[in-house]
PyMOL CGO cylinders between C-alpha atoms (Angstrom):
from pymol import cmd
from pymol.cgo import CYLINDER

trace = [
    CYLINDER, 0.00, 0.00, 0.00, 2.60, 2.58, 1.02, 0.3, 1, 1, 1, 1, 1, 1,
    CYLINDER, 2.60, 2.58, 1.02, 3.73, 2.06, -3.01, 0.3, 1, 1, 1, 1, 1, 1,
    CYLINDER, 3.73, 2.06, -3.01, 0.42, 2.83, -4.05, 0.3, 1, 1, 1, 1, 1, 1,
    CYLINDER, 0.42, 2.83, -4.05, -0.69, -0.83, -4.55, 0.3, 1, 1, 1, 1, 1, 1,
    CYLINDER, -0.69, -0.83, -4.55, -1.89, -3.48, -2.21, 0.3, 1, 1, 1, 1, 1, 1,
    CYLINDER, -1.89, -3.48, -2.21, -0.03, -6.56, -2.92, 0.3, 1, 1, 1, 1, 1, 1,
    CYLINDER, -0.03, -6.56, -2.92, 0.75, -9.43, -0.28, 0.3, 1, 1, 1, 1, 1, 1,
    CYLINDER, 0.75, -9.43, -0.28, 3.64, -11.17, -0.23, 0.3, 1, 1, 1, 1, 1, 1,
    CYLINDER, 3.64, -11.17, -0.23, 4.71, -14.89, 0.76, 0.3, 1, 1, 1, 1, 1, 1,
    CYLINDER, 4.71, -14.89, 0.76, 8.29, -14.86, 2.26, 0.3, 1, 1, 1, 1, 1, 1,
    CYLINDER, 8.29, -14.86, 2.26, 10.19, -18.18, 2.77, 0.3, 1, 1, 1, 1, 1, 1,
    CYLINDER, 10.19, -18.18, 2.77, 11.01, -18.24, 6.67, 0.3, 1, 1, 1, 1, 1, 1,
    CYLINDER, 11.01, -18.24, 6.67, 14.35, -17.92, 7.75, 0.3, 1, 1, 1, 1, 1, 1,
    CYLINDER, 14.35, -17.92, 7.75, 15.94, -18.39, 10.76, 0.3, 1, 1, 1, 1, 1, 1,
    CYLINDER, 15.94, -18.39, 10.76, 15.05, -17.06, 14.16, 0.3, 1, 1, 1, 1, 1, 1,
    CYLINDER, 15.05, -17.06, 14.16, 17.96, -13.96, 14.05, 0.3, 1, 1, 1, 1, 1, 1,
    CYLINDER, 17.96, -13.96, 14.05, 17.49, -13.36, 10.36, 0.3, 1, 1, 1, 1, 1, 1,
    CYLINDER, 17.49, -13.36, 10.36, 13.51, -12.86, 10.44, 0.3, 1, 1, 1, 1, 1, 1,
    CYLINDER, 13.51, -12.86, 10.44, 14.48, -10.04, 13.37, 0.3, 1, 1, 1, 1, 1, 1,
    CYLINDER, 14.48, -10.04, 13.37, 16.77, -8.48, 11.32, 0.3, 1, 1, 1, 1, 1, 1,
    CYLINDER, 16.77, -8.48, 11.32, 13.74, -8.34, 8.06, 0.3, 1, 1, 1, 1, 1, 1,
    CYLINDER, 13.74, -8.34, 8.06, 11.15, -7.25, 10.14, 0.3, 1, 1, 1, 1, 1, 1,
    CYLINDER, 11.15, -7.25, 10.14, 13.69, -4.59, 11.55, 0.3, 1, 1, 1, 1, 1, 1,
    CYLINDER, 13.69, -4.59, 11.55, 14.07, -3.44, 7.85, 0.3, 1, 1, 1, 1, 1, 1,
    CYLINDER, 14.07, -3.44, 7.85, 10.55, -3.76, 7.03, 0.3, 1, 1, 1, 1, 1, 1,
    CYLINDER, 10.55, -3.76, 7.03, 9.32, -1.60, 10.07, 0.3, 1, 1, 1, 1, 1, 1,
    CYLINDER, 9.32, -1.60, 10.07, 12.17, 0.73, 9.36, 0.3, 1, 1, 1, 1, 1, 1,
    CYLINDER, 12.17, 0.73, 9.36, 11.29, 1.39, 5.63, 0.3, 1, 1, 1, 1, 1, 1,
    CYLINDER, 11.29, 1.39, 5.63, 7.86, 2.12, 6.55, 0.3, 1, 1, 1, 1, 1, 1,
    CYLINDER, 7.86, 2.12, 6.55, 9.01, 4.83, 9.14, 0.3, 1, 1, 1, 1, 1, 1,
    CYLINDER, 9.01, 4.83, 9.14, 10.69, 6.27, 6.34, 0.3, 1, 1, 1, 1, 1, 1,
    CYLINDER, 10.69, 6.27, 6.34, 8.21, 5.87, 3.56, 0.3, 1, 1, 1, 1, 1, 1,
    CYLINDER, 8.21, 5.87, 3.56, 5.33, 7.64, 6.20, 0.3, 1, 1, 1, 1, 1, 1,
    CYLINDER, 5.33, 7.64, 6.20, 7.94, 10.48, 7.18, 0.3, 1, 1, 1, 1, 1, 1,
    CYLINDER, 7.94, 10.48, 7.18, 8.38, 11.05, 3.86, 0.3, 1, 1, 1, 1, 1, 1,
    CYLINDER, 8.38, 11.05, 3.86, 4.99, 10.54, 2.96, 0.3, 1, 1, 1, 1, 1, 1,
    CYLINDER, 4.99, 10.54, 2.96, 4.73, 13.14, 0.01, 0.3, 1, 1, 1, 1, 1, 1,
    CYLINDER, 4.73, 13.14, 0.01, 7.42, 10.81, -2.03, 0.3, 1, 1, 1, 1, 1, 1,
    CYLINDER, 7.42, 10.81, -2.03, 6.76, 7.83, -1.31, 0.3, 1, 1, 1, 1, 1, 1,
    CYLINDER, 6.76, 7.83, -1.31, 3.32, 7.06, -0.03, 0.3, 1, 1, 1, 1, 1, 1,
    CYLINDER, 3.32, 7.06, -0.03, 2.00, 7.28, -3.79, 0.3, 1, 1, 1, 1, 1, 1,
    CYLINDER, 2.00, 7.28, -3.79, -1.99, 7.30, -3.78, 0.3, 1, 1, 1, 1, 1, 1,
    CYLINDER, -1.99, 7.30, -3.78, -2.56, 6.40, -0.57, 0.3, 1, 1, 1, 1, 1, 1,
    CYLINDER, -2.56, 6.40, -0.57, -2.52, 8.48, 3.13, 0.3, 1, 1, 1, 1, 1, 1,
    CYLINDER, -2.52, 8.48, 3.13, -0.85, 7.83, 6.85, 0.3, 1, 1, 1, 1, 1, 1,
    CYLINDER, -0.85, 7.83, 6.85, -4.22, 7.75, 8.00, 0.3, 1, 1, 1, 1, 1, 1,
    CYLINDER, -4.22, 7.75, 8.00, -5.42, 4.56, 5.67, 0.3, 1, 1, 1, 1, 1, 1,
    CYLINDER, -5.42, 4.56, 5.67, -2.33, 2.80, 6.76, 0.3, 1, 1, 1, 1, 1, 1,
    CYLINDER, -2.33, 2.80, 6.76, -3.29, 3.27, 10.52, 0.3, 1, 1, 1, 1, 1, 1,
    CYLINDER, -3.29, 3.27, 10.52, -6.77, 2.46, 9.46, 0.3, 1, 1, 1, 1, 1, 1,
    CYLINDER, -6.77, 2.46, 9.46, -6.01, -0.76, 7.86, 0.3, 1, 1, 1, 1, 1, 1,
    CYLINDER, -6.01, -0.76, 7.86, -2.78, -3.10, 7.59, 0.3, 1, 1, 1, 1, 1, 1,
    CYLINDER, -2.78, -3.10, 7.59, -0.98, -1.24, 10.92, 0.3, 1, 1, 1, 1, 1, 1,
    CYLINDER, -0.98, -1.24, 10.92, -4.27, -1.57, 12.84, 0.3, 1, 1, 1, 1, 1, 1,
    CYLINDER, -4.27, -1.57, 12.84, -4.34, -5.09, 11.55, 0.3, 1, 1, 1, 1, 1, 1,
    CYLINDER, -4.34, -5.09, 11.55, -1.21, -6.06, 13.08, 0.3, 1, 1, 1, 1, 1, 1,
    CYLINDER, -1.21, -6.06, 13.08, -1.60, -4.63, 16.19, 0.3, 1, 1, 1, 1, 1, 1,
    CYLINDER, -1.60, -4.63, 16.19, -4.73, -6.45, 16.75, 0.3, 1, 1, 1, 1, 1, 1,
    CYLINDER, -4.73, -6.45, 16.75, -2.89, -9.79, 15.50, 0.3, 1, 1, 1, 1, 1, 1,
    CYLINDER, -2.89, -9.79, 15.50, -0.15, -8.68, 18.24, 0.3, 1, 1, 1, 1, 1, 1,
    CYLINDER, -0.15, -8.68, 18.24, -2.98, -8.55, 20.83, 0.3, 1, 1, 1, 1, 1, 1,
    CYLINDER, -2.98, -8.55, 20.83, -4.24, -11.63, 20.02, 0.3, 1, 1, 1, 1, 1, 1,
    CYLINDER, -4.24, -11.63, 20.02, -0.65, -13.31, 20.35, 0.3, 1, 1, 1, 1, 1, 1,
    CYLINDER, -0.65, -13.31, 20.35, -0.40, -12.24, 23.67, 0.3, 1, 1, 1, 1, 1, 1,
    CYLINDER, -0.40, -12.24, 23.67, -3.96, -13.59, 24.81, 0.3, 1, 1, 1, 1, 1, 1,
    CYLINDER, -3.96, -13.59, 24.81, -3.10, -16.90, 23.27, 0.3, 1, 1, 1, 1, 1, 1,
    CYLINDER, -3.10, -16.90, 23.27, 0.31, -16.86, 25.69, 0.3, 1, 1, 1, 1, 1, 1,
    CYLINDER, 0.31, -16.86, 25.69, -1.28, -16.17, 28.45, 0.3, 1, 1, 1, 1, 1, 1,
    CYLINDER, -1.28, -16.17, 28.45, -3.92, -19.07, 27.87, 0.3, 1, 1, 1, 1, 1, 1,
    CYLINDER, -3.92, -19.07, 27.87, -0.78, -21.81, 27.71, 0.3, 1, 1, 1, 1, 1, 1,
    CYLINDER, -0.78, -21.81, 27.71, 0.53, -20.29, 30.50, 0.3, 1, 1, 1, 1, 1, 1,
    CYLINDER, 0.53, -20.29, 30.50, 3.13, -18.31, 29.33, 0.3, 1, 1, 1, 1, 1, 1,
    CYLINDER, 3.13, -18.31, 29.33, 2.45, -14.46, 29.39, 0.3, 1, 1, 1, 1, 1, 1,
    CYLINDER, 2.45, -14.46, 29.39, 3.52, -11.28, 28.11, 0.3, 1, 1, 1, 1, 1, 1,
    CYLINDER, 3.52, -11.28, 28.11, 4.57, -8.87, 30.59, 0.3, 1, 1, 1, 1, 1, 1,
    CYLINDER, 4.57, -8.87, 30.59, 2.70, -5.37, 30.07, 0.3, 1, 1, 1, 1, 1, 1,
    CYLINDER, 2.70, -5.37, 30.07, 4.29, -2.23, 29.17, 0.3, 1, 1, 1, 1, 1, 1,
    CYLINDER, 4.29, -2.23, 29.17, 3.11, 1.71, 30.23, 0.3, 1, 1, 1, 1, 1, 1,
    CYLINDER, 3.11, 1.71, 30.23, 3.72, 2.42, 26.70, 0.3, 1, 1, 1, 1, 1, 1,
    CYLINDER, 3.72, 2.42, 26.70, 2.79, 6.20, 27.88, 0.3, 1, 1, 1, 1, 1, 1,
    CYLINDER, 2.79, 6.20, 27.88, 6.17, 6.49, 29.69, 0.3, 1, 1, 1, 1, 1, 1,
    CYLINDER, 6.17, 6.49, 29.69, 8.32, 4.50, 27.32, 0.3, 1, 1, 1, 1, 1, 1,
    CYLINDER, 8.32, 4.50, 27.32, 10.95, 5.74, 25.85, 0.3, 1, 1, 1, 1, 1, 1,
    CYLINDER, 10.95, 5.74, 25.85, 10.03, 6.23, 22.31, 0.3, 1, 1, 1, 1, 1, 1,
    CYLINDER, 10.03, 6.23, 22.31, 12.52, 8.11, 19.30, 0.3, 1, 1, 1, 1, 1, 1,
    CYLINDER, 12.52, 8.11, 19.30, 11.21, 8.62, 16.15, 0.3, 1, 1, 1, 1, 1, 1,
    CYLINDER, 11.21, 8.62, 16.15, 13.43, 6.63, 13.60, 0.3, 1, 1, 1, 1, 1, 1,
    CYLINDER, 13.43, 6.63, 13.60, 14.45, 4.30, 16.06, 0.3, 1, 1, 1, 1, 1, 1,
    CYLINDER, 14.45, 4.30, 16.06, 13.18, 1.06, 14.37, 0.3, 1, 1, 1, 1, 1, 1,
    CYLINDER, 13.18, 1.06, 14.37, 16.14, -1.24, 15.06, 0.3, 1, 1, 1, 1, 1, 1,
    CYLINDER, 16.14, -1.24, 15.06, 16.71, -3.82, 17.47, 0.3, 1, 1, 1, 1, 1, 1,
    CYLINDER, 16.71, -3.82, 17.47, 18.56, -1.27, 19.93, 0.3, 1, 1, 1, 1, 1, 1,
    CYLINDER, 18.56, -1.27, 19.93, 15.55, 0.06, 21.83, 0.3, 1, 1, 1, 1, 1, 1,
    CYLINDER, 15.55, 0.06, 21.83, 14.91, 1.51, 25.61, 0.3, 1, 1, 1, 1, 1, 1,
    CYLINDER, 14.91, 1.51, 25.61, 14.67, -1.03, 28.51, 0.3, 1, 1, 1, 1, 1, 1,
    CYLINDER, 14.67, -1.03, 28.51, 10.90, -0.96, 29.42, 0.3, 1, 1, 1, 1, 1, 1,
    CYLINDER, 10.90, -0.96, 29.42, 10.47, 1.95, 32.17, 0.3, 1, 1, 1, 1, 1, 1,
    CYLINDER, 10.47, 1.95, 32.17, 7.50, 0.86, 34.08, 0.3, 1, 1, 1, 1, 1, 1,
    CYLINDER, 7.50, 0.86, 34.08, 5.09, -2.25, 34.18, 0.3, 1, 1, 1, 1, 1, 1,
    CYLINDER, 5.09, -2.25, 34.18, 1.78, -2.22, 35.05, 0.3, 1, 1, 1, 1, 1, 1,
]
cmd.load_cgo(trace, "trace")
């Protein structure tokens, strides 16, 4: 979408360290394609990629974390309000979590 075209695409799965480093890159380039958004956003808006595929994902995140905590093996919560949060910092090299609830 952010190149002006819906299209989904099947990866082959690597392993464990190399999937965090693509979905590093991934998350990064669409920080920079939404900063940028006159450029590179093409026929589409910030706003319809909150509305859709970003929404989307959270919600699949949420339901991640339900389905740990029914096998017994839960997520600790964040106070995402007090994190520490940089904009362009998309990497693996993030703030220790400040507070949980």
């Amino acid at each position: 979408m952010v190149e002006g075209r819906p299209v989904w695409h099947d990866s082959t799965p690597l392993p464990w360290a190399d999937e965090v480093v693509r979905f590093h890159r991934a998350i990064g380039d669409l920080d920079a394609a939404i900063a940028h958004k006159d450029a590179a956003l093409s026929d589409t808006t910030a706003e319809k990629l909150f509305q859709g595929p970003i929404a989307d994902a959270l919600t699949h995140t949420g339901q991640i974390g339900l389905l740990r905590r029914m096998a017994g093996y839960p997520v600790k919560g964040e106070n995402y309000a007090v994190a520490e949060i940089v904009i362009g910092r998309t990497g693996a090299e993030q703030a220790a979590p400040r507070r949980e609830f």
